[in-house]
C-alpha positions in Angstrom: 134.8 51.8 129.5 131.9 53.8 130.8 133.1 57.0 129.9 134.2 56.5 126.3 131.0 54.8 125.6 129.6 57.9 127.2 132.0 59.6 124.6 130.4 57.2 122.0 126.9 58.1 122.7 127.2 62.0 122.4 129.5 61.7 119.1 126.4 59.7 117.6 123.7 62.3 118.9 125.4 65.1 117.6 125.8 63.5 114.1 122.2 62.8 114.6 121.4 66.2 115.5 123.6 67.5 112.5 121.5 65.4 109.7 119.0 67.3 109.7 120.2 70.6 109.6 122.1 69.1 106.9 119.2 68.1 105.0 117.5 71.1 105.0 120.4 73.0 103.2 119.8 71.1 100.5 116.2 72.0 100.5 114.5 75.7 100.0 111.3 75.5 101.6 108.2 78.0 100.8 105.0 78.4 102.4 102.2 78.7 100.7 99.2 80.0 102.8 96.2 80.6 100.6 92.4 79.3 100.8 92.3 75.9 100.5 88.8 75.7 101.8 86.6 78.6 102.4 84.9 81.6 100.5 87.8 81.8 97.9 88.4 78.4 97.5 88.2 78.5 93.5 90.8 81.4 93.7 92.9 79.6 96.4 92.8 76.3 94.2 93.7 78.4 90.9 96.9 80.2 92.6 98.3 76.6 93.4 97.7 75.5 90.7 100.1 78.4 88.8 102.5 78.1 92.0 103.4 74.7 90.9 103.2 74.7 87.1 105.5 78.2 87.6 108.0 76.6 89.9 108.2 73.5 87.2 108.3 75.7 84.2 110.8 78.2 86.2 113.4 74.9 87.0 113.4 73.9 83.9 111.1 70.8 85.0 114.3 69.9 87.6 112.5 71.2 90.9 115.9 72.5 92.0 117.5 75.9 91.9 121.7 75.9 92.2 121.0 72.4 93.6 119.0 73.0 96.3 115.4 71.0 95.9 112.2 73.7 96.2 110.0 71.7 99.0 106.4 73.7 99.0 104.5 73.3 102.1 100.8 73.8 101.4 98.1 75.6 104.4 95.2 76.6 104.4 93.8 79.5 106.1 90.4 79.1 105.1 89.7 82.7 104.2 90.1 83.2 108.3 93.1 86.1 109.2 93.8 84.5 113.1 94.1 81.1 111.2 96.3 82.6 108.3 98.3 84.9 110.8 99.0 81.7 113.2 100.1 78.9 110.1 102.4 81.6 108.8 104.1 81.9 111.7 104.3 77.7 112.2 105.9 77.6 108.6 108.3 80.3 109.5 109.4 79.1 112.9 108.1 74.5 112.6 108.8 74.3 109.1 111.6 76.6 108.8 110.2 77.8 105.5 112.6 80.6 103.7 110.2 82.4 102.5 105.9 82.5 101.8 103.6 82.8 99.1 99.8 83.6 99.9 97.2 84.4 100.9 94.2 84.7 98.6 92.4 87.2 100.7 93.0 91.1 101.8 91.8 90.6 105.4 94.1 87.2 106.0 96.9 88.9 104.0 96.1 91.9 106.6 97.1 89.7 109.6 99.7 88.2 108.4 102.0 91.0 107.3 103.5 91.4 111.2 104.4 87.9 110.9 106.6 88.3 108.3 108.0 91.4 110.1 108.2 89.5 113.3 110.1 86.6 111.8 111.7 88.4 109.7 111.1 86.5 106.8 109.9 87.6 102.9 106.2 86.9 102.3 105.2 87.3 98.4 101.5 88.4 98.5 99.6 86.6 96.2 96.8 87.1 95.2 95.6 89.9 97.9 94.9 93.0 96.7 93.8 95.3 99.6 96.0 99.3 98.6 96.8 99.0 102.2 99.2 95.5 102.0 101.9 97.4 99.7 100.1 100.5 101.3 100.1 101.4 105.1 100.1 98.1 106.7 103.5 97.6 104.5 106.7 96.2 105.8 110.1 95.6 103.9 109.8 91.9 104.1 106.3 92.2 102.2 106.6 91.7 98.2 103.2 91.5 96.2 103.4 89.8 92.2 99.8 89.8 92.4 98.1 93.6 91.4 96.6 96.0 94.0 93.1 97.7 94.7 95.2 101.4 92.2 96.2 98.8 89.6 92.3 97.3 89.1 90.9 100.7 90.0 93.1 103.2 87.3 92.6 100.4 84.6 88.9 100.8 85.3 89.2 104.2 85.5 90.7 104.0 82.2 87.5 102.7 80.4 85.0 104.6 81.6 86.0 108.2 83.3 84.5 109.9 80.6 82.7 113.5 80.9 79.2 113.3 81.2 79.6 109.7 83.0 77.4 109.4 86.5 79.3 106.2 88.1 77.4 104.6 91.1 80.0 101.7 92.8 78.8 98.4 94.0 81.2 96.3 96.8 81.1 94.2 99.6 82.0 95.7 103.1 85.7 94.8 103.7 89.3 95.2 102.6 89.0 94.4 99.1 85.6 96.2 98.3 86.6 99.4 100.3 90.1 99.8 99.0 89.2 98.8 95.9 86.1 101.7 95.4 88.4 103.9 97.4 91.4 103.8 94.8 88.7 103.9 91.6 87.6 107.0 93.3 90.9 108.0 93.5 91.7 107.8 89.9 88.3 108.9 88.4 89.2 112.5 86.9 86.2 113.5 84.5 83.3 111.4 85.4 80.9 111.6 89.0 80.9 109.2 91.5 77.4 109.7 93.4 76.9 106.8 95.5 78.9 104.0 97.0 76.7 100.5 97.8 78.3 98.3 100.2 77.0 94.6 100.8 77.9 92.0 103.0 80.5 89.4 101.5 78.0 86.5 102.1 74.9 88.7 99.9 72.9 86.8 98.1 70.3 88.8 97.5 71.0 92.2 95.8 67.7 93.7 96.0 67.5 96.1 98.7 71.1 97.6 97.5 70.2 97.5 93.8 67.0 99.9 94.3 69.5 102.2 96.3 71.5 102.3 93.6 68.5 102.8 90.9 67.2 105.8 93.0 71.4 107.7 93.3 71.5 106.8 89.4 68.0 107.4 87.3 67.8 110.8 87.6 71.2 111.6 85.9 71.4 112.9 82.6 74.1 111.2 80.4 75.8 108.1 80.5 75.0 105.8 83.7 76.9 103.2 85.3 76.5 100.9 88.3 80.6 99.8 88.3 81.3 96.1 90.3 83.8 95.1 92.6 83.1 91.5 94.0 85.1 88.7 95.1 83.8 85.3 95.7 80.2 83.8 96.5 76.9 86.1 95.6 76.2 87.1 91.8 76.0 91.0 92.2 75.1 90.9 88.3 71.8 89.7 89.5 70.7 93.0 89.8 70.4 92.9 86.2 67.1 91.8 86.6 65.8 95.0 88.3 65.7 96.1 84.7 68.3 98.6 84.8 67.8 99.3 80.6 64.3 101.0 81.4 66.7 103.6 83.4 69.5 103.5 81.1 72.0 102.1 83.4 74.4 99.9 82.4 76.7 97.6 84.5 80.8 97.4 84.0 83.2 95.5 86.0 86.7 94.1 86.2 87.9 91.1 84.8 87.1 87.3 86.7 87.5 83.8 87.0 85.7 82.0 83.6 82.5 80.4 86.2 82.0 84.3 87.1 82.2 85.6 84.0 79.6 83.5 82.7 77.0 85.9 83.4 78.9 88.6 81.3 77.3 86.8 78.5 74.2 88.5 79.4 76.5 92.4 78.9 77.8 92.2 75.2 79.8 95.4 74.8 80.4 95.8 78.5 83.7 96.9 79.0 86.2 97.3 82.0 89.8 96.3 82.8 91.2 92.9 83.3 94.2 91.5 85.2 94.5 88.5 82.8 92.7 86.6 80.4 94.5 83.4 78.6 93.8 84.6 75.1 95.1 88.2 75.8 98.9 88.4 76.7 101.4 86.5 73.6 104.6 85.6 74.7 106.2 82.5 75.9 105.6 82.1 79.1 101.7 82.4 78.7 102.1 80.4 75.9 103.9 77.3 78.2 101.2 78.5 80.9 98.4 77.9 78.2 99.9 74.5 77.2 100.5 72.9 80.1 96.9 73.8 81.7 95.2 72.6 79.0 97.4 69.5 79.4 97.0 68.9 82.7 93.5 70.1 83.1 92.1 69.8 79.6 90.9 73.8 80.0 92.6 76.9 79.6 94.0 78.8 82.9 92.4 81.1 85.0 92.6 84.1 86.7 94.4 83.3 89.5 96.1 80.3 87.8 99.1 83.2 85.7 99.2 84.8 89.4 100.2 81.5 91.1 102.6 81.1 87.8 104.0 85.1 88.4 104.5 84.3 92.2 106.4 81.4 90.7 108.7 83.0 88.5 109.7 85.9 90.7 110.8 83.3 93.1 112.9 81.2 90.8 114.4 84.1 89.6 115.2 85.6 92.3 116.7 82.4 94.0 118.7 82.3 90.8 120.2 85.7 91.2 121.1 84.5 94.7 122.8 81.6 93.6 120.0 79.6 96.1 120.9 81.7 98.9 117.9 82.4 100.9 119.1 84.7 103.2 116.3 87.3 104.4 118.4 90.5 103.4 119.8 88.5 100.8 116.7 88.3 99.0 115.0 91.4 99.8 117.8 93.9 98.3 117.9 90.8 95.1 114.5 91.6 94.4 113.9 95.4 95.3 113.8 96.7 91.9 114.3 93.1 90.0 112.1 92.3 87.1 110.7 88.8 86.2 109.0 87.1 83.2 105.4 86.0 83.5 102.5 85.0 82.0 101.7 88.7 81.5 104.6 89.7 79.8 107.5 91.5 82.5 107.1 92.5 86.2 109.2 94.8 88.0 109.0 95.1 91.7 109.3 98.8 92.4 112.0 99.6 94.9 109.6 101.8 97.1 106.8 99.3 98.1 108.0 96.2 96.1 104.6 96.2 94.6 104.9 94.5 91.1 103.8 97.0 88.4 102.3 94.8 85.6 99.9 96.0 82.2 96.5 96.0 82.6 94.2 94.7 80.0 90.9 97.1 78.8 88.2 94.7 77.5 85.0 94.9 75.7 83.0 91.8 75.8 82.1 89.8 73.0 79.3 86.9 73.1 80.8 84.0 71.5 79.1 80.7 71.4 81.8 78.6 71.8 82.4 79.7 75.1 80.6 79.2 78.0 81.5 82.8 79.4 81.9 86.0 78.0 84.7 86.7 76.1 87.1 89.7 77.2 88.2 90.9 74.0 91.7 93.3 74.0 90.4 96.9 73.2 93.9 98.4 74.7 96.9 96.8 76.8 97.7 99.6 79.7 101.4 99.0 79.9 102.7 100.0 83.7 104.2 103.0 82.4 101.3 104.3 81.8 99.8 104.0 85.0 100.6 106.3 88.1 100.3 103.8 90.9 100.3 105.7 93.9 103.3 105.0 96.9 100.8 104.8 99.5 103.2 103.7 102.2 105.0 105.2 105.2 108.7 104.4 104.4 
């Protein structure tokens, strides 16, 4: 009697055991490790807020690829790489997510790429845009929907490397500010670049730098420009105020969130390259983007908002090439080379450094009362194919 109800006993704990293994096979879990809280918290909240509405829009509203329910685990790293390096590797090994999305910055997304290669596990950088992630600091496990530091800096480049052009470059002091000035430098051909300003992240007051860049810029004959590469808390455009029209300077910058761009009111005619703007890109998928922001929020997406909806879409896709397989190598050699709708038209992830090579947008803004920010208005959409994003890794 004793032994068959010892019999009894491990027949139940191995059906116990086997539940939830069983469970899980019916689920496809992702990460998603972005900045919650922190410096970036507006981007972080915009990229979740894409992830979802993509992952909705992707499943057809169902949730479920090939049957298998999508179950996202939300972390935040708050803008701190031991924090981001350490949750990535819990939702890899705890939460036996299948894959990642995240994080919002270049120095988290930094640590957290050996993770990935440790685990051996796909992380889909988003929004991060440090050269060196698809760069040196690559892996094969590393995808990126979201554009790098070349992408911004040869769309830039685009609207102002003209001869007779004196550029002077304004950043903050890490990943994002030094890769990004390095890769405009990079890609400027005709115009001079005579001085590179770089601030802390946390500035909040631009004056010391500003008068540094005056001195480097009012000297030059021709055009002048002080061009801005900034990412989170601070309001570089402050410098503004210095009086920089007495000189002839004038400021240019990439495209932002809308609260940032509100001081772009004060810069009608200033132009530069965006990475989205709601009213730019027509085609569906913006179109549902649009839609069902302004539903759900009552205002129109953001930034970051199409780059949480791109991360989206490549994975559905992807997962729906694989028939909801989420096998490591599986997925990798399914989406070397794959394409993917977004709210920017198509992505492709090149084969090399599965960076996704996207169009660029070159603005010229327009002050327009009805809108609390100024508005980027399409001058020219920079397909991919016309921009020579360099392979910058070691594979």
């Amino acid at each position: 009697m004793h032994r068959r109800h010892l019999v009894a006993l491990a027949a139940l704990a191995a059906t116990a055991a086997a539940a939830p293994a069983w469970a899980q096979s019916n689920e496809i879990r992702i990460a998603h490790v972005y900045s919650k809280t922190g410096p970036l918290e507006a981007y972080g909240k915009q990229t979740q807020a894409g992830l979802m509405m993509g992952l909705e829009y992707a499943t057809g509203g169902t949730m479920t690829v090939n049957g298998k329910k999508i179950v996202v685990i939300e972390k935040d790293d708050q803008g701190k790489p031991d924090l981001g390096k350490s949750l990535l590797a819990a939702a890899y090994s705890d939460d036996k997510a299948a894959l990642a999305v995240g994080p919002t910055s270049s120095g988290v997304a930094l640590a957290m790429l050996p993770v990935a290669e440790e685990y051996k596990k796909v992380l889909i950088v988003e929004p991060a845009v440090a050269d060196s992630i698809t760069g040196d600091k690559w892996n094969k496990y590393i995808f990126r929907t979201g554009r790098n530091s070349s992408q911004d800096a040869i769309s830039n480049a685009v609207a102002l490397d003209k001869p007779g052009t004196t550029i002077a470059t304004l950043a903050q002091d890490y990943a994002f500010g030094r890769d990004g000035v390095k890769a405009f430098k990079d890609a400027v051909k005709k115009a001079k670049i005579v001085h590179e300003e770089y601030l802390p992240q946390n500035t909040t007051d631009f004056t010391a730098g500003a008068q540094r860049l005056i001195d480097k810029l009012k000297d030059q004959p021709g055009r002048k420009v002080i061009w801005i590469v900034w990412a989170g808390a601070g309001n570089p455009f402050k410098i503004a105020d210095l009086d920089l029209k007495r000189y002839g300077i004038e400021i240019a910058t990439g495209g932002n969130i809308l609260p940032a761009m509100a001081s772009y009111k004060q810069f009608p005619g200033m132009e530069g390259a965006t990475y989205y703007y709601f009213g730019i890109p027509k085609n569906p998928v913006n179109d549902a983007l649009v839609s069902m922001h302004y539903k759900q929020y009552k205002t129109p997406p953001d930034f970051f908002t199409a780059g949480g909806f791109s991360a989206a879409m490549a994975v559905v896709t992807a997962l729906k090439k694989t028939g909801g397989d989420t096998g490591t190598n599986k997925l990798i050699s399914t989406m070397e080379g794959m394409s993917f709708d977004t709210p920017k038209g198509t992505m492709t992830f090149r084969k090399e450094d599965h960076q996704a090579l996207q169009s660029m947008y070159h603005f010229k803004i327009k002050v327009d009362p009805a809108f609390a920010w100024g508005v980027p208005e399409l001058v020219h959409e920079i397909k991919a194919s016309e921009m020579d994003v360099p392979i910058r890794n070691k594979r």
